[in-house]
N, C-alpha and C positions, 0 to 999 in steps of 0.2 A: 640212776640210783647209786654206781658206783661213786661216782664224784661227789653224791650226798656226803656218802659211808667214809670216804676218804677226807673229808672238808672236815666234818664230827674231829674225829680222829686226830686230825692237828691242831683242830681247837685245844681238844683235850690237851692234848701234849705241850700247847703254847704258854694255856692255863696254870697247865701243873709246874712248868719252867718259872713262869713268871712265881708262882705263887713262895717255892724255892728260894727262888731270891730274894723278894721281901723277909721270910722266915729269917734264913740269912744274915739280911740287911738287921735285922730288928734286934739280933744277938748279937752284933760288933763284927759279925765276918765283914767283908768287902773281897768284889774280885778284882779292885785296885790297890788293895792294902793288903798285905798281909802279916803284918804289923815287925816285918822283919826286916829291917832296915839293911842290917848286915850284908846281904843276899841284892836288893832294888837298889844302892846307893844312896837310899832317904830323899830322894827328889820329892815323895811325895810329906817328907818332915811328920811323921808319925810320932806323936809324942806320949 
């Protein structure tokens, strides 16, 4: 029963991660861009 309860529970929180980053993603964030060139080098050429 506990490893049910436990299993749920990271679902939940996998879910809610994932879901996050799509959101995220959808508004122009990135967690490989952060559009500050200044700071990463511009290796990733953010324009």
């Amino acid at each position: 029963m506990g490893t049910f309860i436990v299993l749920i529970l990271l679902a939940t929180a996998i879910t809610l991660v994932i879901r996050s980053m799509l959101c995220d993603r959808r508004s122009g964030k990135s967690l490989q861009c952060g559009g500050d060139c200044k700071h990463c080098g511009g290796h990733c050429a953010h324009k």
